[in-house]
PDB file of N, CA, C and O in Angstrom:
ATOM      1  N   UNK A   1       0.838  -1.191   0.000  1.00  0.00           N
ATOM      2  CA  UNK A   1       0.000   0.000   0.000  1.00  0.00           C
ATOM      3  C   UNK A   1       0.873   1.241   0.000  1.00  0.00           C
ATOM      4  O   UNK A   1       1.962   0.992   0.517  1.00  0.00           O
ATOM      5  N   UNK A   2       0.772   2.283  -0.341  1.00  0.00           N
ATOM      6  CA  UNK A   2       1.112   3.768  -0.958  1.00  0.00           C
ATOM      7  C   UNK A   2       0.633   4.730   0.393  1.00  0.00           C
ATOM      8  O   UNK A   2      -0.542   4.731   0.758  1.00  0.00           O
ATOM      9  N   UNK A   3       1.591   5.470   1.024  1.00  0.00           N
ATOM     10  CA  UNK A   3       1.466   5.938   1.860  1.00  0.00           C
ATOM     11  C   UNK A   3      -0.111   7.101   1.711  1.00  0.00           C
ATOM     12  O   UNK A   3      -0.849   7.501   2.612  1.00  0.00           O
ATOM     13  N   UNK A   4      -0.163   7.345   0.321  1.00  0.00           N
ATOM     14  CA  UNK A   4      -1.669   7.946   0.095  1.00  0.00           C
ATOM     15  C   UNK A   4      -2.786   7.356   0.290  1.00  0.00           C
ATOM     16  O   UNK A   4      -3.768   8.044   0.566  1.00  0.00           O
ATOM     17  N   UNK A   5      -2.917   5.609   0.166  1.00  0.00           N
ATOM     18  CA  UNK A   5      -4.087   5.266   0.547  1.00  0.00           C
ATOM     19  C   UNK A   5      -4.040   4.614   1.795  1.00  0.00           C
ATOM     20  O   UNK A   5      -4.982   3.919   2.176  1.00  0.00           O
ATOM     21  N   UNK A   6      -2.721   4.832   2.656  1.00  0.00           N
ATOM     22  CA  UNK A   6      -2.957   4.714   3.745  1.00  0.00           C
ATOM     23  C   UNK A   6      -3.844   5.939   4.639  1.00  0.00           C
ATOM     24  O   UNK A   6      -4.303   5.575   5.721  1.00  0.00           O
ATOM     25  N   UNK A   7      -3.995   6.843   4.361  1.00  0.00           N
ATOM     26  CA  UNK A   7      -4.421   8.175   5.123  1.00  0.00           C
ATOM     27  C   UNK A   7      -5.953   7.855   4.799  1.00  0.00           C
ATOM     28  O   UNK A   7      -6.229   7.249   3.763  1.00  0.00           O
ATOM     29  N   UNK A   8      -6.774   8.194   5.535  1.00  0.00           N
ATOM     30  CA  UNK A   8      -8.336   7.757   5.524  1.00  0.00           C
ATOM     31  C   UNK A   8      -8.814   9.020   4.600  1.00  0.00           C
ATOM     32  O   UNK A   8      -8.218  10.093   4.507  1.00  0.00           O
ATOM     33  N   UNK A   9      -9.771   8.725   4.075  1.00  0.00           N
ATOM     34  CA  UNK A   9     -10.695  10.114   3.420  1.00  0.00           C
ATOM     35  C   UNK A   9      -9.765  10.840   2.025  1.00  0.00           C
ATOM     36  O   UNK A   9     -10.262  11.646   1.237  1.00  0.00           O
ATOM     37  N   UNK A  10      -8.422  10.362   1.969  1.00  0.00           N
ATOM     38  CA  UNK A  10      -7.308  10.918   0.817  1.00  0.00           C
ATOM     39  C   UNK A  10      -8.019  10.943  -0.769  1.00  0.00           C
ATOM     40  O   UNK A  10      -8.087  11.870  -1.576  1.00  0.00           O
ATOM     41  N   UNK A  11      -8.523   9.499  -0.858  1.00  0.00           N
ATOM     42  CA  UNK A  11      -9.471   9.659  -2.186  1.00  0.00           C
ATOM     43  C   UNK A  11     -10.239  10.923  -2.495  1.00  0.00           C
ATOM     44  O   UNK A  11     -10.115  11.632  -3.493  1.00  0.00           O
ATOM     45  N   UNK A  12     -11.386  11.151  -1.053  1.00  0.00           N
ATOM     46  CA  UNK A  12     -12.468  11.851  -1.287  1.00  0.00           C
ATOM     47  C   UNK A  12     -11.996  13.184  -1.325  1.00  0.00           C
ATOM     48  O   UNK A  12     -12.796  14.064  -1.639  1.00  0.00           O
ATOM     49  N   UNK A  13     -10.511  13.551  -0.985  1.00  0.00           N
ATOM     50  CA  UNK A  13      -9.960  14.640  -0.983  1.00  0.00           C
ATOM     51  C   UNK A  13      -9.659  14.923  -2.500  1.00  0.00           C
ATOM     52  O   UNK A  13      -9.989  16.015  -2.962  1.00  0.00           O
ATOM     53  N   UNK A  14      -9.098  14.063  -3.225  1.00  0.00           N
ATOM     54  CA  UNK A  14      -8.610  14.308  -4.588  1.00  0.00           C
ATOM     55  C   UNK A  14      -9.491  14.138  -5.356  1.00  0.00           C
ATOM     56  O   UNK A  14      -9.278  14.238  -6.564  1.00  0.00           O
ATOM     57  N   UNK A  15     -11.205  13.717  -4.660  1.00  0.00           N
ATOM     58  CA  UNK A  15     -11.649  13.574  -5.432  1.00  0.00           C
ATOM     59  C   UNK A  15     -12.617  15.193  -5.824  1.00  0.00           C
ATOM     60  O   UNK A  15     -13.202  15.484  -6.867  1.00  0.00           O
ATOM     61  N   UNK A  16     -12.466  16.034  -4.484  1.00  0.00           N
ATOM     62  CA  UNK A  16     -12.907  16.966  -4.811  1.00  0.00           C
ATOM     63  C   UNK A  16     -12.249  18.064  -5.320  1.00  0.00           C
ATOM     64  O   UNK A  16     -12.783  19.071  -5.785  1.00  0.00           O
ATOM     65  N   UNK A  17     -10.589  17.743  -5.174  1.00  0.00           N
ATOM     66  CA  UNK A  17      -9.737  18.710  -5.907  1.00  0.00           C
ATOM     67  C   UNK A  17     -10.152  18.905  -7.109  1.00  0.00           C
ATOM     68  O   UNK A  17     -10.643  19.967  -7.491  1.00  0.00           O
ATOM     69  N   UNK A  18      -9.940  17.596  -8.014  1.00  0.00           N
ATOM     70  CA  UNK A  18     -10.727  17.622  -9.318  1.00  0.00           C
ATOM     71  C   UNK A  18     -11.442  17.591  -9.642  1.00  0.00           C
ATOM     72  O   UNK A  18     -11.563  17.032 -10.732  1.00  0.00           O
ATOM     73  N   UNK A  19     -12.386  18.071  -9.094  1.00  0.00           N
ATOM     74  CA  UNK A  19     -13.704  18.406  -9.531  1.00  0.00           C
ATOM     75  C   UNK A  19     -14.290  20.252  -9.406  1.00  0.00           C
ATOM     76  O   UNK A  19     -15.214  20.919  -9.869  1.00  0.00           O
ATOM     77  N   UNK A  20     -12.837  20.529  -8.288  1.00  0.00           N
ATOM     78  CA  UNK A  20     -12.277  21.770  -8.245  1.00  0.00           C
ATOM     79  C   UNK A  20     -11.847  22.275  -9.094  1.00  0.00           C
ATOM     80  O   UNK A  20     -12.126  23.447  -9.343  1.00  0.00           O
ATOM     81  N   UNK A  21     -11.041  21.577  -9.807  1.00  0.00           N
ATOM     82  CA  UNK A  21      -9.974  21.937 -10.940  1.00  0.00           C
ATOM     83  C   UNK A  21     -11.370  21.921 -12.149  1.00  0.00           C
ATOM     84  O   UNK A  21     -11.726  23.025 -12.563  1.00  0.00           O
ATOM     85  N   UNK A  22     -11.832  21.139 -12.475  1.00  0.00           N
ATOM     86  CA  UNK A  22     -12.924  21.132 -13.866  1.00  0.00           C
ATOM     87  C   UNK A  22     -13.667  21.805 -13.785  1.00  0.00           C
ATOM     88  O   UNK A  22     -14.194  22.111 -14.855  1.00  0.00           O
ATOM     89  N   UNK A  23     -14.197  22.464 -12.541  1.00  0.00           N
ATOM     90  CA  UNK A  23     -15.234  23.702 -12.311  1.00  0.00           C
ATOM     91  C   UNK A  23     -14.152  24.920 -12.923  1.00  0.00           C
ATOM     92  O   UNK A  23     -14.185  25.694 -13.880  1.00  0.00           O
ATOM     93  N   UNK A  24     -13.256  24.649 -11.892  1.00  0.00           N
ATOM     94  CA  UNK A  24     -12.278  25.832 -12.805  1.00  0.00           C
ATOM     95  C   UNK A  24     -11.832  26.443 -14.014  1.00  0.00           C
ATOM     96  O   UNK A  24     -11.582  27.596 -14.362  1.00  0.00           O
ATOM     97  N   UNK A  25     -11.800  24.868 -14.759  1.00  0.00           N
ATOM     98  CA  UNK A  25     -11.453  25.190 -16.313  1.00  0.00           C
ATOM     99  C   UNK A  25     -12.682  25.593 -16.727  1.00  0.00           C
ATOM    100  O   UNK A  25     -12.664  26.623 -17.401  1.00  0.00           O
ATOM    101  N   UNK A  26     -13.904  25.025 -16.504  1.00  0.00           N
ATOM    102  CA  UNK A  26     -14.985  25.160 -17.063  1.00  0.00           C
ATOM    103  C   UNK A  26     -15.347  26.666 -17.018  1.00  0.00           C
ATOM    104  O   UNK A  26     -15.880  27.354 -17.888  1.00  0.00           O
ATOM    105  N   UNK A  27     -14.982  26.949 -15.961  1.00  0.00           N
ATOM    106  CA  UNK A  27     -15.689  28.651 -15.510  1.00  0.00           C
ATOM    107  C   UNK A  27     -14.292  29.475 -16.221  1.00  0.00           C
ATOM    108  O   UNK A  27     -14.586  30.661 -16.366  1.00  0.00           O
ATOM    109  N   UNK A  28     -13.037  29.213 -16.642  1.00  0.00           N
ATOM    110  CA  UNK A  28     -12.553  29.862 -17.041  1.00  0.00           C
ATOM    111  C   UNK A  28     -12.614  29.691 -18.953  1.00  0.00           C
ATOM    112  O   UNK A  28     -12.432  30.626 -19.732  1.00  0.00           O
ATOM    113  N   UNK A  29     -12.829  28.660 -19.230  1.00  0.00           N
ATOM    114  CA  UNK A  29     -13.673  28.635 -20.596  1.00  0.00           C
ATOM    115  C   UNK A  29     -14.811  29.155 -21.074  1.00  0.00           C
ATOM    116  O   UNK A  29     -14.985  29.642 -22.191  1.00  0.00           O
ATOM    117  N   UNK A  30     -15.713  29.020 -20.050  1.00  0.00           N
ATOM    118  CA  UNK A  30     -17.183  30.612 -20.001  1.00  0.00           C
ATOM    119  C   UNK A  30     -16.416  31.816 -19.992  1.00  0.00           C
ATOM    120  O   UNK A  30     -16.770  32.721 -20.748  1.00  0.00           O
ATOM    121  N   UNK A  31     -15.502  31.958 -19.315  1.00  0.00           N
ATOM    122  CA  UNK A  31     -15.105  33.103 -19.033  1.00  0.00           C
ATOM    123  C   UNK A  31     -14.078  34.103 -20.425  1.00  0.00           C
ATOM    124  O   UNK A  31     -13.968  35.313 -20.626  1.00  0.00           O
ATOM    125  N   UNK A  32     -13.515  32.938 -21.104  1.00  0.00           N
ATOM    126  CA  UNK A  32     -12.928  32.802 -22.099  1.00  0.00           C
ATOM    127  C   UNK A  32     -14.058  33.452 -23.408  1.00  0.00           C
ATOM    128  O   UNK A  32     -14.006  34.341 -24.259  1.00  0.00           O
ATOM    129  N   UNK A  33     -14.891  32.574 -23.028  1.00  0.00           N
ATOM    130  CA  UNK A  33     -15.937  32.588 -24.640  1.00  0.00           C
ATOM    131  C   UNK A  33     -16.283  34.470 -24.475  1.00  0.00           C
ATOM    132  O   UNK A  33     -15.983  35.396 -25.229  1.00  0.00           O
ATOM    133  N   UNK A  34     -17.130  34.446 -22.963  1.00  0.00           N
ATOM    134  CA  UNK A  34     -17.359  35.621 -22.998  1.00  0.00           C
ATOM    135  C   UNK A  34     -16.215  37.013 -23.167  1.00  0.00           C
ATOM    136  O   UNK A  34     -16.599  38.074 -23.660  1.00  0.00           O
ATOM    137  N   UNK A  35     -15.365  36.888 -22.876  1.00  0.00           N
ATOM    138  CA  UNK A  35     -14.427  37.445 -23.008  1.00  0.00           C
ATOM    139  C   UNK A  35     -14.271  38.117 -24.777  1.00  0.00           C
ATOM    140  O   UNK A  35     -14.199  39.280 -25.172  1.00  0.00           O
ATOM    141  N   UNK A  36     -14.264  36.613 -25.637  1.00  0.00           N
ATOM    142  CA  UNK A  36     -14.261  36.758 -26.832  1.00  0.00           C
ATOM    143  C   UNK A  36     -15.112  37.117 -27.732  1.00  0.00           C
ATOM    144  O   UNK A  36     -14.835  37.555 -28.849  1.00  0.00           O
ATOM    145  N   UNK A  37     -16.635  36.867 -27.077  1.00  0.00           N
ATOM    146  CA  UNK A  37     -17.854  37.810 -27.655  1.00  0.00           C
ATOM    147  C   UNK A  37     -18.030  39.062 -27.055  1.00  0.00           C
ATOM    148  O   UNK A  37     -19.230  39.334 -27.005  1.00  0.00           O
ATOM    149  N   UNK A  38     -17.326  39.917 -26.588  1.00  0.00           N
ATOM    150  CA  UNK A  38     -17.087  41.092 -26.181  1.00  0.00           C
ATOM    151  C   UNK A  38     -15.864  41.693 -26.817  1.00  0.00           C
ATOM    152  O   UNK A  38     -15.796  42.896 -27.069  1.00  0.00           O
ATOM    153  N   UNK A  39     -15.075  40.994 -27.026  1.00  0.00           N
ATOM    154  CA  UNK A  39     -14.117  41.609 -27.957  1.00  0.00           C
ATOM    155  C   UNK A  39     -14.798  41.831 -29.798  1.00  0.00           C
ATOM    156  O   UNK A  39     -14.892  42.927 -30.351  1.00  0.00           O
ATOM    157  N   UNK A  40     -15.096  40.789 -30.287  1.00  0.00           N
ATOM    158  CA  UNK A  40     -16.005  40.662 -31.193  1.00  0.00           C
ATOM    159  C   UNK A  40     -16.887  42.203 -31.423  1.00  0.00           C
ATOM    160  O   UNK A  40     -16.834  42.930 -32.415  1.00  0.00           O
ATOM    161  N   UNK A  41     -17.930  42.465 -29.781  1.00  0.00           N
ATOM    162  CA  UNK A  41     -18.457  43.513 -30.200  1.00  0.00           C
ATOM    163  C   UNK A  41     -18.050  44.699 -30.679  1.00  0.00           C
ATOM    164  O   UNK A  41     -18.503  45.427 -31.562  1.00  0.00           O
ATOM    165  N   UNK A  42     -16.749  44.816 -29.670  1.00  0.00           N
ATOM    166  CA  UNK A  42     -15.950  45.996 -29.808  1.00  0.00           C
ATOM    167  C   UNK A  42     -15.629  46.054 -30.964  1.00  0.00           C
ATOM    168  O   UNK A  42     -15.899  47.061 -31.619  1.00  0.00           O
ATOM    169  N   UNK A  43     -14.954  44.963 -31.528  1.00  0.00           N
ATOM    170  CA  UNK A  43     -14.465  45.185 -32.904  1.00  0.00           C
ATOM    171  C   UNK A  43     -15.418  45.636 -34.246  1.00  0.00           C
ATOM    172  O   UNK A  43     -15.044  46.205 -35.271  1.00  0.00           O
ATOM    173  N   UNK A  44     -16.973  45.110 -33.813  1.00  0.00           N
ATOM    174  CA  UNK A  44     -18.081  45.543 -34.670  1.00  0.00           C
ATOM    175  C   UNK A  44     -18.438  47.249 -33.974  1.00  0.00           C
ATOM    176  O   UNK A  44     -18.905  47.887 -34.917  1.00  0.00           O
ATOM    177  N   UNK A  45     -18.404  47.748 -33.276  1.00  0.00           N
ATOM    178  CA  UNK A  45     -18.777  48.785 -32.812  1.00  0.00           C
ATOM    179  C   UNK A  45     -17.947  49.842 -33.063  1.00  0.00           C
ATOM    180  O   UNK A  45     -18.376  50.988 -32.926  1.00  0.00           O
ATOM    181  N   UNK A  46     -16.776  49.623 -33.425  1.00  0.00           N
ATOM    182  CA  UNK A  46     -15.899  50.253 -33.601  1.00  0.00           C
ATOM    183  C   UNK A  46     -15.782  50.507 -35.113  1.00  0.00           C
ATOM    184  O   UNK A  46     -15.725  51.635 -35.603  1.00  0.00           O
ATOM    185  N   UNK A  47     -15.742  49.006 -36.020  1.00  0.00           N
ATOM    186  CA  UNK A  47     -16.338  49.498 -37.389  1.00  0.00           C
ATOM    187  C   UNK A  47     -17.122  50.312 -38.023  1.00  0.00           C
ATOM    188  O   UNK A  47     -16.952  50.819 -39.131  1.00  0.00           O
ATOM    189  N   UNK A  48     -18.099  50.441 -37.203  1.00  0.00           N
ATOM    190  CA  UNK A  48     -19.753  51.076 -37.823  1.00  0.00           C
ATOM    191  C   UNK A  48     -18.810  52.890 -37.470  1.00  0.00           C
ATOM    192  O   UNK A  48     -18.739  53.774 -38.324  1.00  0.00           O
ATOM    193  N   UNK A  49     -18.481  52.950 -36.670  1.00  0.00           N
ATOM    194  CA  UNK A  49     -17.736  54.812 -36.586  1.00  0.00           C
ATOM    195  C   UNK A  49     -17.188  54.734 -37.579  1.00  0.00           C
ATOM    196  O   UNK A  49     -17.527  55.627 -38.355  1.00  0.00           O
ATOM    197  N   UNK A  50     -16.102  53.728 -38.151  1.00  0.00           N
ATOM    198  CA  UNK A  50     -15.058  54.075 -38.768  1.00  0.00           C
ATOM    199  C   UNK A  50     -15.737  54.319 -40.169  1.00  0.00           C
ATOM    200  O   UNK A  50     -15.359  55.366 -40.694  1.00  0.00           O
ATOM    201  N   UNK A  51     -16.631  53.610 -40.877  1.00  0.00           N
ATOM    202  CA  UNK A  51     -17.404  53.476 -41.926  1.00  0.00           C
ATOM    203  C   UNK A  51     -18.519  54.638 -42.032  1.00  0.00           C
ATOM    204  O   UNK A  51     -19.091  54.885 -43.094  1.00  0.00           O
ATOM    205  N   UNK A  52     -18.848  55.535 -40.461  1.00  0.00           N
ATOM    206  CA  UNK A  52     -19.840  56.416 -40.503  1.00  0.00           C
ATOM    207  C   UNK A  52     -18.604  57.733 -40.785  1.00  0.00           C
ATOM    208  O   UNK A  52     -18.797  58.680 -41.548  1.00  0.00           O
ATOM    209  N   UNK A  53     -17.470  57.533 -40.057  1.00  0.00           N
ATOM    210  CA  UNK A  53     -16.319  58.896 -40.882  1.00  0.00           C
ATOM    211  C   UNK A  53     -15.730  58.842 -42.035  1.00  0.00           C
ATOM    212  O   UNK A  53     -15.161  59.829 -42.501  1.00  0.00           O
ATOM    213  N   UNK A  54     -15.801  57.322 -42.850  1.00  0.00           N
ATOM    214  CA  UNK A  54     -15.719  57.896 -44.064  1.00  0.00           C
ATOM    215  C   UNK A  54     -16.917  58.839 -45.097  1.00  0.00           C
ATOM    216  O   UNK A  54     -16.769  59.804 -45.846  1.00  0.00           O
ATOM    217  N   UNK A  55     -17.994  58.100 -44.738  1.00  0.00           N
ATOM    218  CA  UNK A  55     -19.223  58.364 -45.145  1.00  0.00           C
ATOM    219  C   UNK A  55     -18.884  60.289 -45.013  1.00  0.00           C
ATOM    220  O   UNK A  55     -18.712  61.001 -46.003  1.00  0.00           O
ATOM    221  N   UNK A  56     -18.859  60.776 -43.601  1.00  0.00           N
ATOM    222  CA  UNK A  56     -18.924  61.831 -42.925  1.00  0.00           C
ATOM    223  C   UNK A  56     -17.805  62.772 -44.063  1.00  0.00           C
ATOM    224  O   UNK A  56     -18.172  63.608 -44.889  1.00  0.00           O
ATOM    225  N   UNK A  57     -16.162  62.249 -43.740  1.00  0.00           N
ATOM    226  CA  UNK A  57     -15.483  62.928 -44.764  1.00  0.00           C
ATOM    227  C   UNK A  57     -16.072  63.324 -46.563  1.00  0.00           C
ATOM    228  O   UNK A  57     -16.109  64.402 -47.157  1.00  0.00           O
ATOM    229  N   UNK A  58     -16.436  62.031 -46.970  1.00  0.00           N
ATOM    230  CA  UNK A  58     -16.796  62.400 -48.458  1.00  0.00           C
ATOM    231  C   UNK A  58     -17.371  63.083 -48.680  1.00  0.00           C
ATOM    232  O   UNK A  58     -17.035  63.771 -49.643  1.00  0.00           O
ATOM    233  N   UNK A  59     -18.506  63.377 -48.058  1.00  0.00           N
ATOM    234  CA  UNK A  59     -19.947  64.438 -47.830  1.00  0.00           C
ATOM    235  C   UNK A  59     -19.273  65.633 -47.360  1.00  0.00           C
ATOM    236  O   UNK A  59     -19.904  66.650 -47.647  1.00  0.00           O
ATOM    237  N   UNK A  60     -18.223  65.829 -46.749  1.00  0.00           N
ATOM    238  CA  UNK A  60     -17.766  66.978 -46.588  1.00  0.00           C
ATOM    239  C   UNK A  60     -16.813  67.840 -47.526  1.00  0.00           C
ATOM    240  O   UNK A  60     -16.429  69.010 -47.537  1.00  0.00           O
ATOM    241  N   UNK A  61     -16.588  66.554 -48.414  1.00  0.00           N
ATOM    242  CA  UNK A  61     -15.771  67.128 -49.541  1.00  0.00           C
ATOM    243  C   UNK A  61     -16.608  67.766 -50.603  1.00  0.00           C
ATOM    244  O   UNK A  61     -16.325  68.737 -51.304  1.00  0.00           O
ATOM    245  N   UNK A  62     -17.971  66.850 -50.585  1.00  0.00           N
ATOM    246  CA  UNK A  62     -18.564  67.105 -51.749  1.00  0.00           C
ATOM    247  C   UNK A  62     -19.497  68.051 -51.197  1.00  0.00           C
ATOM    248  O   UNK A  62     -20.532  68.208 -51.845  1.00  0.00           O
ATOM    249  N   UNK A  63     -19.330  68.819 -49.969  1.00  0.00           N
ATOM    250  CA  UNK A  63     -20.075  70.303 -49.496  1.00  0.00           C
ATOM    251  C   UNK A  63     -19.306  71.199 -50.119  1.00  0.00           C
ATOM    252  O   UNK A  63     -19.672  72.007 -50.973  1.00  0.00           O
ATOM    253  N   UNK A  64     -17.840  70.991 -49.520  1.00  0.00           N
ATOM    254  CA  UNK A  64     -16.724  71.582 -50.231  1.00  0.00           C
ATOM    255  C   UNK A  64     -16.652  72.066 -51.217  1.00  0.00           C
ATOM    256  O   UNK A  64     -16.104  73.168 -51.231  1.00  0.00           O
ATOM    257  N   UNK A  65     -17.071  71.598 -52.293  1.00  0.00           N
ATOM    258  CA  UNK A  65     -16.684  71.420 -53.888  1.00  0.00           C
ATOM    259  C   UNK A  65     -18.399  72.730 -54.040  1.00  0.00           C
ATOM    260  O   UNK A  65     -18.322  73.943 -54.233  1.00  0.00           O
ATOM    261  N   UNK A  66     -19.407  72.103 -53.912  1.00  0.00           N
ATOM    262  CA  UNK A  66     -20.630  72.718 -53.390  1.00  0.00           C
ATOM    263  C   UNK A  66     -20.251  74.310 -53.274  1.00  0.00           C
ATOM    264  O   UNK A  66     -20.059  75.105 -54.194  1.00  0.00           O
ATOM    265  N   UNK A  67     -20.199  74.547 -51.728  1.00  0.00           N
ATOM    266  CA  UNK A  67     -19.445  75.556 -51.469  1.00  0.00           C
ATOM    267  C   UNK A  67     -18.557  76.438 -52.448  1.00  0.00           C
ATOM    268  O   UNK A  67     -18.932  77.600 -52.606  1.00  0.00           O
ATOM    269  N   UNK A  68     -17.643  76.097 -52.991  1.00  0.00           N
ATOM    270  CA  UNK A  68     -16.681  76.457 -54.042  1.00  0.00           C
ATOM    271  C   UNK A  68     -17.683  76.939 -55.017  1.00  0.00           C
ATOM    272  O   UNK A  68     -17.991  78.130 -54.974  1.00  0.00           O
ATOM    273  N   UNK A  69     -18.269  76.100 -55.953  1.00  0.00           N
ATOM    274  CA  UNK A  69     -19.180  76.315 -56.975  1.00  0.00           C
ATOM    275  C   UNK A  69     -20.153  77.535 -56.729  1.00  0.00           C
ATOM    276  O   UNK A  69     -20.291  78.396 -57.599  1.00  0.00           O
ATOM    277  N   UNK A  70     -21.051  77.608 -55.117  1.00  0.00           N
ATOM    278  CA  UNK A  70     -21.219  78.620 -55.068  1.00  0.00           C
ATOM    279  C   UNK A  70     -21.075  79.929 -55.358  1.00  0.00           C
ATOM    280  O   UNK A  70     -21.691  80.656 -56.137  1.00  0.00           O
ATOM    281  N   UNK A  71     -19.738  80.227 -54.268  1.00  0.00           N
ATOM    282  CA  UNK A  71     -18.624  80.887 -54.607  1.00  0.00           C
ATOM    283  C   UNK A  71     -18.425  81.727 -55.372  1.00  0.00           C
ATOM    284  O   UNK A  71     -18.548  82.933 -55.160  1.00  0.00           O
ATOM    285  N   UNK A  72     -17.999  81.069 -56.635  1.00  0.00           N
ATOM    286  CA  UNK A  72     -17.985  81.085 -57.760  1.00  0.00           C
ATOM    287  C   UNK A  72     -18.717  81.449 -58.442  1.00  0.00           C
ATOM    288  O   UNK A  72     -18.135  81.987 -59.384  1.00  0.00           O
ATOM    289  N   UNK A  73     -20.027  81.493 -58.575  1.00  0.00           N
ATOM    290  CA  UNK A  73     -21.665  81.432 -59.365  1.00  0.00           C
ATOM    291  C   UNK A  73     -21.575  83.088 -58.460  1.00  0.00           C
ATOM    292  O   UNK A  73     -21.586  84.072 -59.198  1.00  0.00           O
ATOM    293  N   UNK A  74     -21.508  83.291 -57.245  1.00  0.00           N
ATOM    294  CA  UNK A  74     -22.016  84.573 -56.168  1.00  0.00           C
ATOM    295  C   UNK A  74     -21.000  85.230 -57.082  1.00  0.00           C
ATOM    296  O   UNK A  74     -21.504  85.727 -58.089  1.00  0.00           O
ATOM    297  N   UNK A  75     -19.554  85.359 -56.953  1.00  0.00           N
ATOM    298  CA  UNK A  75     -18.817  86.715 -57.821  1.00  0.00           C
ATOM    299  C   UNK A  75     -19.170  86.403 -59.042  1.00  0.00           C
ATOM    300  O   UNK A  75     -18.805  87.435 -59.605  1.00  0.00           O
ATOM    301  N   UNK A  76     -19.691  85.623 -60.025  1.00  0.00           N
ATOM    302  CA  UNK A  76     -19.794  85.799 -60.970  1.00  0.00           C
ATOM    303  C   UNK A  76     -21.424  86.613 -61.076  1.00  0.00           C
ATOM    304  O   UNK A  76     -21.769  87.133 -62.137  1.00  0.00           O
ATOM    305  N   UNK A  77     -22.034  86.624 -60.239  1.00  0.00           N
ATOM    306  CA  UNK A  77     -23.449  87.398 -60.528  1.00  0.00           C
ATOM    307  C   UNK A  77     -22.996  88.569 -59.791  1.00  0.00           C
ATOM    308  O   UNK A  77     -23.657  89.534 -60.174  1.00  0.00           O
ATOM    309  N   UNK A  78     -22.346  88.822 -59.104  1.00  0.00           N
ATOM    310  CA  UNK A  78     -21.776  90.102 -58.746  1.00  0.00           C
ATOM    311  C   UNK A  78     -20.720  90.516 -59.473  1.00  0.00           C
ATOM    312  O   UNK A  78     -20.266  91.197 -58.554  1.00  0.00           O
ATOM    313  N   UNK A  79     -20.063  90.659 -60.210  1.00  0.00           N
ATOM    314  CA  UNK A  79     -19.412  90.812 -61.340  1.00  0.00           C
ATOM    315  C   UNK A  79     -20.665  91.378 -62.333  1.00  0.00           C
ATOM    316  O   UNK A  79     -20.750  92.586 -62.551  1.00  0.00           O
ATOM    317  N   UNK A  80     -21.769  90.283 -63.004  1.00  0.00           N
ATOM    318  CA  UNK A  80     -22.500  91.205 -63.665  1.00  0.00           C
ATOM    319  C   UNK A  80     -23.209  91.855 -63.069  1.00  0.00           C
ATOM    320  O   UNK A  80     -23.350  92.976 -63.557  1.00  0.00           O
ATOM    321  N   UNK A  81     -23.734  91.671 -62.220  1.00  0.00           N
ATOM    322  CA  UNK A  81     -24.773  93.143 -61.886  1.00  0.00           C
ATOM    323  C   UNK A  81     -24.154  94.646 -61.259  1.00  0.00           C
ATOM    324  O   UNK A  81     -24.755  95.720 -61.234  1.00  0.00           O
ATOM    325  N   UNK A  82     -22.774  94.356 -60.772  1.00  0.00           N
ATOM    326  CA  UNK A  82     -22.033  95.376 -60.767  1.00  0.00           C
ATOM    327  C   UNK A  82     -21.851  96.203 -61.663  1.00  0.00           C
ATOM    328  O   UNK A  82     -21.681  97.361 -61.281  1.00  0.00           O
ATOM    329  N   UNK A  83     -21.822  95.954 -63.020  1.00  0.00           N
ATOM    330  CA  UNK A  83     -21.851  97.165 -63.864  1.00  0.00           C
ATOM    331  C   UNK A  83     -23.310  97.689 -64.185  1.00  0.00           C
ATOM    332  O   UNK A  83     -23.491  98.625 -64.962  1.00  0.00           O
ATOM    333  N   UNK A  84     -24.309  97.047 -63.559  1.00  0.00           N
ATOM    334  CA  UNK A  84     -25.381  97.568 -63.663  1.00  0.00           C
ATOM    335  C   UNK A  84     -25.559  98.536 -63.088  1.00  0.00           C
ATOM    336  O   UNK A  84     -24.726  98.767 -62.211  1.00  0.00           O
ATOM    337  N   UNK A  85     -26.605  99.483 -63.263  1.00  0.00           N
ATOM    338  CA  UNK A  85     -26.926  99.982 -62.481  1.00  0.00           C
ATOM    339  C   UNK A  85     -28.414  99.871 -61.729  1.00  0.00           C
ATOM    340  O   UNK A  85     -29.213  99.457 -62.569  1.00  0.00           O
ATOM    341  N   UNK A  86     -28.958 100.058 -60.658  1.00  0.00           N
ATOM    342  CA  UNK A  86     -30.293 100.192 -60.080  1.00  0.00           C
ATOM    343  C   UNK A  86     -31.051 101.020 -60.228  1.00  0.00           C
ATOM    344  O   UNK A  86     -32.139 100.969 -59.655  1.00  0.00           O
TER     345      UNK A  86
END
């Protein structure tokens, strides 16, 4: 006999270690998953901005350009009606 199964109750001891230990992995594998569907979100949540500032930039270019054309169209009707007179 093995000085371990000489000690009374030694089984029921190891038997709850490991069952210690598999709760453990188990809760750190939940812990894992969730971990990784939260990263996941972030990574989707973070997309949708990045895709709403390109959106945001282009539209600001093409105010830009807008703007300009204005601009442009305003001194040119002030240009002619300047030699007009009222």
């Amino acid at each position: 006999m093995t000085q371990a199964s000489q000690r009374p109750g030694f089984e029921v001891c190891r038997g709850d270690l490991s069952e210690q230990v598999l709760e453990f992995i188990q809760q750190a594998v939940r812990c894992g998953s969730l971990l990784q569907e939260e990263l996941e979100d972030l990574r989707a949540t973070k997309a949708a901005p990045e895709e709403q500032r390109t959106v945001v930039v282009a539209q600001n270019k093409q105010l830009d350009l807008c703007i300009e054309k204005l601009k442009s169209n305003l001194n040119g009707m002030q240009e002619h009606y300047s030699g007009r007179q009222l």
